[in-house]
GUPA-675766 format. One line per field, with one value per residue (C-alpha): residue number from 0; residue in three letters; chain; x, y, z. Coordinates in steps of 0.001 Angstrom, whole numbers, plus 500000, padded with zeros to 6 digits. Example, Ala and Ser with C-alpha at 12.3 -4.5 7.8 and 13.67 -1.06 7.14 Angstrom:
// residues 2
seq <- c(0;1)
type <- c(ALA;SER)
mol <- c(A;A)
x <- c(512300;513670)
y <- c(495500;498940)
z <- c(507800;507140)
END
This chain:
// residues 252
seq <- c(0;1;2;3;4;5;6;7;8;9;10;11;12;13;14;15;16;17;18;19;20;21;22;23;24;25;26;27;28;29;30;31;32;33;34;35;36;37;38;39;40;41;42;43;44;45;46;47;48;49;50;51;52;53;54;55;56;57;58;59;60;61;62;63;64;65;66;67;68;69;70;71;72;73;74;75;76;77;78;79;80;81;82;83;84;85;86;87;88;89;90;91;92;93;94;95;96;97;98;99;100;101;102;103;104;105;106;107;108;109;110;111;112;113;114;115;116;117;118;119;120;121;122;123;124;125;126;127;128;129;130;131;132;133;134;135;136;137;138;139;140;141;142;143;144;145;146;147;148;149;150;151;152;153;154;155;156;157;158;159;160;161;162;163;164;165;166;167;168;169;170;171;172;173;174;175;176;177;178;179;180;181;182;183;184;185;186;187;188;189;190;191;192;193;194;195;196;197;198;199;200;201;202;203;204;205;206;207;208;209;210;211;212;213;214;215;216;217;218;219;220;221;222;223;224;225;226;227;228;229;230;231;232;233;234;235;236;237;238;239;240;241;242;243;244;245;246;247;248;249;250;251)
type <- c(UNK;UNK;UNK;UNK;UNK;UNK;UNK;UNK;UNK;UNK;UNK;UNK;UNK;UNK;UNK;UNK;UNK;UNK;UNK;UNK;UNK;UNK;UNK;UNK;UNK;UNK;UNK;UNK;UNK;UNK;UNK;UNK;UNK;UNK;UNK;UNK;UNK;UNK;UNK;UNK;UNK;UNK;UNK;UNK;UNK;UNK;UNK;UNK;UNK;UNK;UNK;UNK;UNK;UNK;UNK;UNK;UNK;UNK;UNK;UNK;UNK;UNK;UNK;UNK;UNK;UNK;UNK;UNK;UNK;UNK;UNK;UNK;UNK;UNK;UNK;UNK;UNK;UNK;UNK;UNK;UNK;UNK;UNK;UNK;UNK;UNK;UNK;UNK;UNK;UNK;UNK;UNK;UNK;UNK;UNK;UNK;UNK;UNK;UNK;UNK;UNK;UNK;UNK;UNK;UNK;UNK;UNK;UNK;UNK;UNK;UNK;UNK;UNK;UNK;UNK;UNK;UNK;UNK;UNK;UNK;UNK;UNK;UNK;UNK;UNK;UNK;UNK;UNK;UNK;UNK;UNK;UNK;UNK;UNK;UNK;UNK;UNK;UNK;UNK;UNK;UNK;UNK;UNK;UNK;UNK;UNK;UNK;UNK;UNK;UNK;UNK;UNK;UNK;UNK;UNK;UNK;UNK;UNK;UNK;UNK;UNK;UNK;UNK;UNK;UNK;UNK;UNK;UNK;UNK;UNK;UNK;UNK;UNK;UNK;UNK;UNK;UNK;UNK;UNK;UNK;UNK;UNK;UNK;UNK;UNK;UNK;UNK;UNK;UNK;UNK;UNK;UNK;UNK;UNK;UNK;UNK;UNK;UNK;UNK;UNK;UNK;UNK;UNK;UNK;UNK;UNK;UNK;UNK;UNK;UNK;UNK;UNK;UNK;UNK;UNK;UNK;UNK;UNK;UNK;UNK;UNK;UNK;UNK;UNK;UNK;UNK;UNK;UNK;UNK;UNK;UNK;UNK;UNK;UNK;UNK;UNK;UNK;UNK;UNK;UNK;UNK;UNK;UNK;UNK;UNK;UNK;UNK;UNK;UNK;UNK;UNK;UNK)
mol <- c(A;A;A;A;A;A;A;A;A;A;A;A;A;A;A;A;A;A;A;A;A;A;A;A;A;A;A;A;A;A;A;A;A;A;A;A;A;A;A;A;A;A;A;A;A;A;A;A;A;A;A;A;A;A;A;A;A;A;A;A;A;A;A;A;A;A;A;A;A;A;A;A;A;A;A;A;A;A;A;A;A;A;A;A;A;A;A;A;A;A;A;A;A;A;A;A;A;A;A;A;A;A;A;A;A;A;A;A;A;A;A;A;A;A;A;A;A;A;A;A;A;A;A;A;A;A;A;A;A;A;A;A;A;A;A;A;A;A;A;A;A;A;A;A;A;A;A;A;A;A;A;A;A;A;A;A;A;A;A;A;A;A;A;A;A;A;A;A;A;A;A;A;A;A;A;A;A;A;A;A;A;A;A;A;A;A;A;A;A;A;A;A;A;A;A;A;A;A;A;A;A;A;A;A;A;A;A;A;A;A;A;A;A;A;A;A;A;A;A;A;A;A;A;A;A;A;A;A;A;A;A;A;A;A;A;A;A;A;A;A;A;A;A;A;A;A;A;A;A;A;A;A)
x <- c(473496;472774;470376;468130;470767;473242;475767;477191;475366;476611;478874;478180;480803;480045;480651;477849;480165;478563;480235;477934;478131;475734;475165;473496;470680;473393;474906;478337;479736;479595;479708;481492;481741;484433;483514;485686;482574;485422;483789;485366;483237;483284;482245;482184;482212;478632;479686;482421;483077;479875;480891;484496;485995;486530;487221;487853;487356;488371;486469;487390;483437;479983;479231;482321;481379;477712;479645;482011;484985;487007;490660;491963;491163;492456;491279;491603;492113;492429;493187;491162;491601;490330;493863;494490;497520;497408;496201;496093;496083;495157;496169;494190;495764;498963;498601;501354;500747;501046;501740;501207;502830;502339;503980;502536;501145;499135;501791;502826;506280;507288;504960;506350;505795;507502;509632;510773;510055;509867;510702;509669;510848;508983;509646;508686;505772;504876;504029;505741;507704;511873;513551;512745;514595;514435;516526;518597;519573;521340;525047;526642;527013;523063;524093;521338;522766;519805;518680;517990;516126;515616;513392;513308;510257;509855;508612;505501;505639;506242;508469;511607;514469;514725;518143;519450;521590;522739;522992;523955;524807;527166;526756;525981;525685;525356;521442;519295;515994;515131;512011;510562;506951;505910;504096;500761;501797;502582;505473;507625;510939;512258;515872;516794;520531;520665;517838;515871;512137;510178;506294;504388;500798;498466;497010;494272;497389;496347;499823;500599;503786;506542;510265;513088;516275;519960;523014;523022;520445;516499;515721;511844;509163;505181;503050;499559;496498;493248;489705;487842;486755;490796;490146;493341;492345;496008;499866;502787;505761;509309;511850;515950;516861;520415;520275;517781;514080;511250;507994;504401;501249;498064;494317;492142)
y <- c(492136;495170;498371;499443;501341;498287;499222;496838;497304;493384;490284;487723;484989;481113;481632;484352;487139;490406;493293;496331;499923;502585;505229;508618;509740;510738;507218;508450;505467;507197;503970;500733;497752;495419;491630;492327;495181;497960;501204;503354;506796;508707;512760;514706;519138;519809;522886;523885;520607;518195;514391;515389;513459;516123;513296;509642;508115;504834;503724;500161;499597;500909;501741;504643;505519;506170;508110;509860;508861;507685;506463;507326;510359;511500;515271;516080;519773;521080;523407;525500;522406;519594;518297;517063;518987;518486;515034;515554;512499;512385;509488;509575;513109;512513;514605;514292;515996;515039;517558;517176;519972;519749;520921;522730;519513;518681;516155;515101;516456;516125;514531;516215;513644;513490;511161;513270;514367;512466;513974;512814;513717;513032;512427;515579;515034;511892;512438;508674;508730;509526;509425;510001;511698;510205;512090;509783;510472;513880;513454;514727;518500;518439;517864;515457;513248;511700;508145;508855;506026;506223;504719;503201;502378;500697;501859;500636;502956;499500;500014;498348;499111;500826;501863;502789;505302;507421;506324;508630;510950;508416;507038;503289;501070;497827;498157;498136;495854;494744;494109;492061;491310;488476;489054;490108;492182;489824;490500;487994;488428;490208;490007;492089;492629;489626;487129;486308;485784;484339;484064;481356;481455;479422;479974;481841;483946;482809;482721;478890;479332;481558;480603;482664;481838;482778;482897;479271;478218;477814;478827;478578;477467;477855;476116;476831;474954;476880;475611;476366;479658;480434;480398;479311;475835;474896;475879;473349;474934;473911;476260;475634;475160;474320;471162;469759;470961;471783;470398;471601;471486;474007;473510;476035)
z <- c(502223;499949;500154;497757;496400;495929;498872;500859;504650;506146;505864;507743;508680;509008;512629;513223;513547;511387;509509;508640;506836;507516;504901;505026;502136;499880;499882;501795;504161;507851;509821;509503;511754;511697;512280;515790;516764;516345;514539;511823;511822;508866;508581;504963;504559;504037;503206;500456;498747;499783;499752;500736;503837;506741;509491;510483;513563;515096;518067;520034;520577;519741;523295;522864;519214;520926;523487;520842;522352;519695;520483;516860;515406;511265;510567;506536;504834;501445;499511;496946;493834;496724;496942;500260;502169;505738;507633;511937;513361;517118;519317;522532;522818;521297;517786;514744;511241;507843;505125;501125;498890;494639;491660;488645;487510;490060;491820;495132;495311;499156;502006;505902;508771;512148;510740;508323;504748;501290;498098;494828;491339;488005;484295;482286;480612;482039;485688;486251;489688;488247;492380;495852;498502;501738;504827;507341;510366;511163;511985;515193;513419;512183;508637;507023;504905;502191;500403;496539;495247;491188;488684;485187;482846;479544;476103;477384;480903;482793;486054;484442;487357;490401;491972;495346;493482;496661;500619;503390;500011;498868;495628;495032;491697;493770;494878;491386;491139;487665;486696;483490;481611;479595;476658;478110;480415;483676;485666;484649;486671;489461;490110;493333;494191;496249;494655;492277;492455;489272;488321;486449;485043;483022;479914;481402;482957;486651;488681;489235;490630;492225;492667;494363;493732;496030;494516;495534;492840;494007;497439;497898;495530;495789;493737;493417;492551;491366;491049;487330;489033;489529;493202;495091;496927;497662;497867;497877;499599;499134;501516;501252;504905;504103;504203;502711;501239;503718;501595;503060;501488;502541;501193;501851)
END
């Protein structure tokens, strides 16, 4: 069901069961209703930046998001470009915060949560993700020791490797994902350290089937079928239990 300004208000499901969204008069989503009756609230800044998301709410009913007693709670700031920097996020009184910090360009260069921070690096000129820093665990003399995970792209700017180049600060050459592209662009190929997972398609480039394979030769197939409309109406699943093949078919 759409308004009379084409937004989606309801779904409803072959069993009776409705999803609906609620806009206000400038078309901004400020209510939607799951198809279990849970309620996602949404609230903008009238004020300095209209149509900018200032909070999101998660209630476990519509009697509570009537009572505004929401049991999720995701408070957004910004800074004077309308980047967002800081995300609050209240669980039923239990709070944690989320902090975004940019370079020059306008990029994420390190996101702070309680689990710790992430830092990324970039190519010059691109903006295409080059590493990211990823802190373990301290050690017994609070020295953090860090993961540096590094990335590779094609002439095309087509992620083409990514390496586990550091763990605990100790170099590694033994974790590196390569990935490949047939001619229009598909991903082909991706062999991981440990496996190797390939993709088929059709001429219409629909994906018709997906292999993975051990160092013991094929370990899993799926094979899909597709109606005319390339809807997926059934998978054929073959799964290396080491003995023998485990066949299943699904239709959907």
């Amino acid at each position: 069901v759409y308004n009379e300004l084409n937004k989606q208000t309801a779904r409803i499901l072959p069993d009776g069961r409705i999803e609906t969204k609620v806009y206000d008069a400038n078309g901004l989503l400020i209510k939607a209703t799951d198809f279990n009756e849970h309620v996602t609230g949404f609230s903008y800044d009238d004020v300095n930046a209209p149509g900018r998301l200032h909070n999101r709410e998660f209630f476990d009913s519509n009697s509570l998001y009537d009572s505004d007693d929401p049991n999720v709670t995701y408070h957004y700031r910004y800074d004077n470009l309308g980047r967002k920097t800081y995300v609050d996020v209240n669980d039923q009184g239990d709070e944690v915060a989320y902090h975004y910090y940019y370079n020059q360009e306008g990029q994420i260069y390190q996101l702070d949560s309680p689990q710790g921070y992430i830092r990324y690096g970039f190519y010059d000129n691109t903006g295409r993700k080059a590493s990211v820093f990823t802190p373990t665990a301290p050690t017994d003399d609070d020295e953090t020791y860090y993961d540096k995970t590094e990335y590779g792209y094609d002439e095309l700017g087509r992620l083409e490797w990514a390496q586990l180049s550091e763990a605990n600060d100790v170099p590694r050459t033994d974790e590196i994902t390569y990935y490949s592209y047939s001619s229009v662009g598909s991903l082909e190929q991706v062999a991981y350290p440990n496996n190797t997972t390939t993709y088929t398609y059709d001429n219409l480039n629909r994906l018709t089937d997906v292999n993975i394979y051990d160092n013991s030769g094929l370990f899993a197939s799926y094979a899909y079928e597709l109606a005319a409309d390339g809807t997926r109406t059934a998978v054929a699943e073959s799964v290396w239990n080491g003995v023998d093949y485990n066949d299943t078919i699904v239709n959907w």
